[in-house]
C-alpha positions in Angstrom: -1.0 9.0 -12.1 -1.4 10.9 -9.1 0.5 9.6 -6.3 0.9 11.2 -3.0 2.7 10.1 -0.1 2.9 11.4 3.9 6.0 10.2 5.5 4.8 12.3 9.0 5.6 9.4 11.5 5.5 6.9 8.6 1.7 6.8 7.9 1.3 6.1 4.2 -1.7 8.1 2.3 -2.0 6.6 -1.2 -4.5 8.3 -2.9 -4.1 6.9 -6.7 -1.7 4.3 -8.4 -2.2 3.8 -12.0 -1.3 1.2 -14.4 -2.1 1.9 -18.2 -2.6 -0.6 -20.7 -3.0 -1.1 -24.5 -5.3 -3.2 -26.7 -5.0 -3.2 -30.4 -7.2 -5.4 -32.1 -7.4 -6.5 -35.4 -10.4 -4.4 -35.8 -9.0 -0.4 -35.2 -12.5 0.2 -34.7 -12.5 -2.3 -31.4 -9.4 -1.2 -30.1 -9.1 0.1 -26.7 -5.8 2.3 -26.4 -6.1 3.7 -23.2 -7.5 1.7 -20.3 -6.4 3.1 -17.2 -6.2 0.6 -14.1 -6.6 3.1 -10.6 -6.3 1.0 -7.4 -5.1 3.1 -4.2 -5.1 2.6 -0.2 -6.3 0.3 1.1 -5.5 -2.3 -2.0 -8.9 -4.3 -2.2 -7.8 -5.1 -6.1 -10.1 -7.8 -5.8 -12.9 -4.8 -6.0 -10.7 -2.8 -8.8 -12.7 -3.0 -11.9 -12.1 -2.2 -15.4 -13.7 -3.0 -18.8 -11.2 -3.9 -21.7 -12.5 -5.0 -25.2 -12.8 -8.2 -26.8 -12.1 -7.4 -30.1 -15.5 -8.8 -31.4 -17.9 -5.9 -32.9 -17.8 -4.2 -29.8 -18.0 -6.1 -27.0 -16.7 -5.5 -23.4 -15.6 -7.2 -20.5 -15.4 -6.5 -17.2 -12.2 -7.5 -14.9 -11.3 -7.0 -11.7 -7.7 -7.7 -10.6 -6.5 -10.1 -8.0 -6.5 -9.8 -4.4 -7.3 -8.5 -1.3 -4.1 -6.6 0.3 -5.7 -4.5 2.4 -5.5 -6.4 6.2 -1.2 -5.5 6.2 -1.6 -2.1 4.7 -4.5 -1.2 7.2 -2.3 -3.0 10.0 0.7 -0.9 8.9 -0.9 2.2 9.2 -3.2 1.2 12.1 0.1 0.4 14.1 1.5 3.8 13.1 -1.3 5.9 14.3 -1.3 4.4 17.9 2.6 4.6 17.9 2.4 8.5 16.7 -0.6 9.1 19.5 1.2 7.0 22.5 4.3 9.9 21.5 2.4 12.4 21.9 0.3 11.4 25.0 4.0 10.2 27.0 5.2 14.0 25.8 2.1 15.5 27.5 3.1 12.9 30.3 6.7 13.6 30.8 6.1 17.7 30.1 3.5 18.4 32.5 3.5 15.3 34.8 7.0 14.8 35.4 6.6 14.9 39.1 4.3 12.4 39.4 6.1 10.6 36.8 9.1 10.5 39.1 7.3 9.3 42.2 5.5 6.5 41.2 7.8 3.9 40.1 4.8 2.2 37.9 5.1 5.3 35.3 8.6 4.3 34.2 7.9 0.7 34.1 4.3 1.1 32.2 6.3 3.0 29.7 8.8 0.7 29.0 6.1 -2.6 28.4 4.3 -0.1 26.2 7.5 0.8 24.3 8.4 -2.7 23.9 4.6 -3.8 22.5 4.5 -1.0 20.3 8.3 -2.2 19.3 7.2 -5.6 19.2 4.2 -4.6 16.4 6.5 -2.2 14.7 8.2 -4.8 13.2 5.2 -6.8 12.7 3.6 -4.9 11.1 6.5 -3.6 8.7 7.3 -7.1 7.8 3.4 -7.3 6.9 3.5 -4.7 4.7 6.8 -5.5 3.0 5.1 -8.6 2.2 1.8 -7.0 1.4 3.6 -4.3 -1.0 5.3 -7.0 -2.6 2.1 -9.0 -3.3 0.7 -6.1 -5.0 3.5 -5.2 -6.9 3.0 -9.1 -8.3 -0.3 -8.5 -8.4 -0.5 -4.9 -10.2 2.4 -5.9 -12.7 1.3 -4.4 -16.5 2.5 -7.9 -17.9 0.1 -9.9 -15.4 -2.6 -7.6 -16.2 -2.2 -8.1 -19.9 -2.4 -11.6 -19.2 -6.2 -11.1 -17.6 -7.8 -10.0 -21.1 -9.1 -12.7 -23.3 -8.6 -11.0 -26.1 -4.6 -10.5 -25.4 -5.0 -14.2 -25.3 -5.4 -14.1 -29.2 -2.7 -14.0 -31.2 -3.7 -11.6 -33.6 -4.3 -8.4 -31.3 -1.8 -6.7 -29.7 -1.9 -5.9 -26.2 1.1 -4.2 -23.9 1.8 -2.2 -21.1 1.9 1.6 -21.8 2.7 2.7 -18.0 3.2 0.9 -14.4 2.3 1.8 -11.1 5.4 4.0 -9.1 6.6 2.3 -6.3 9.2 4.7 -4.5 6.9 6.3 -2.3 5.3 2.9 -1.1 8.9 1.3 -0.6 10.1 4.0 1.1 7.4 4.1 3.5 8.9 0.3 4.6 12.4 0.9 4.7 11.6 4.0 6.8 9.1 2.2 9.1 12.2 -0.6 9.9 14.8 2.4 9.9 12.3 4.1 12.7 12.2 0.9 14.3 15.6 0.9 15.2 15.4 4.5 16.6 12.5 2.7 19.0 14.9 0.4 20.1 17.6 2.4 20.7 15.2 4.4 23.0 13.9 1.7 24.8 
């Protein structure tokens, strides 16, 4: 249930998301009240495993959820990184090379092209995560999970969602990427 977010030039650090589950089983003895589902950064849930009961004597089984997010999140952040480094190398640039920034009509020009590539994959990649984000929102929902467990699938135990993932810090980190993106383009 720990969740931890830095907004610092909109690179997202998700270090644990958490959905909890219940399985009551006709058996007490074979229930499983607690299983605790921890996915984080970079959302491989294909590789998230967990082991549930099957409400017969004691057996387990082992699940993994669905899907492999992790290509928009790491393109999100990826994107975010080089846009927070090109800031700070053209502040370097225009604080102690402002002369020959001046003189050379290529500086301006260069900057510009870069400002509207990295403006250009701003919004790329924000619309990439959105997407992403709501894939594994789908894919993380308590309720599908449940449905994953053969022995939900029986009518006789009793299975439900105790606790889902918190979302605010990841959906904040899109609408402030596209908010940020219009600052870009303002500058540009």
């Amino acid at each position: 249930m720990c969740h931890v977010s830095v907004t610092n030039n909109n690179v997202i650090i998700l270090i644990l998301t958490v959905v909890l589950v219940i399985v009551d089983c006709i058996n007490k003895s074979d229930s499983n009240l607690s299983i605790g589902i921890n996915f984080a950064y970079p959302f491989r849930l294909n590789r998230v495993e967990f082991d549930v009961p099957m409400c017969e004597g004691r057996r387990q089984e082992r699940l993994y959820l669905i899907g492999d997010f992790s290509s928009s999140a790491e393109f999100f952040v990826t994107i975010a990184v080089f846009s927070f480094l090109y800031s700070l190398l053209a502040t370097v640039v225009y604080i102690f090379f402002q002369n020959k920034y001046r003189e050379n009509n290529r500086g301006p020009l260069i900057d510009f092209i870069v400002m509207v590539v990295f403006s250009f994959m701003w919004l790329v990649s924000s619309s990439a995560w959105a997407k992403g984000l709501s894939d594994v929102k789908a894919a993380t929902d308590p309720d599908e999970v449940v449905l994953l467990m053969s022995a939900c699938k029986v009518q006789t135990n009793k299975c439900s969602s105790v606790y889902g993932p918190r979302w605010s810090g990841l959906n904040t980190s899109v609408v402030r990427h596209d908010k940020n993106l219009k600052y870009v383009k303002c500058l540009c």
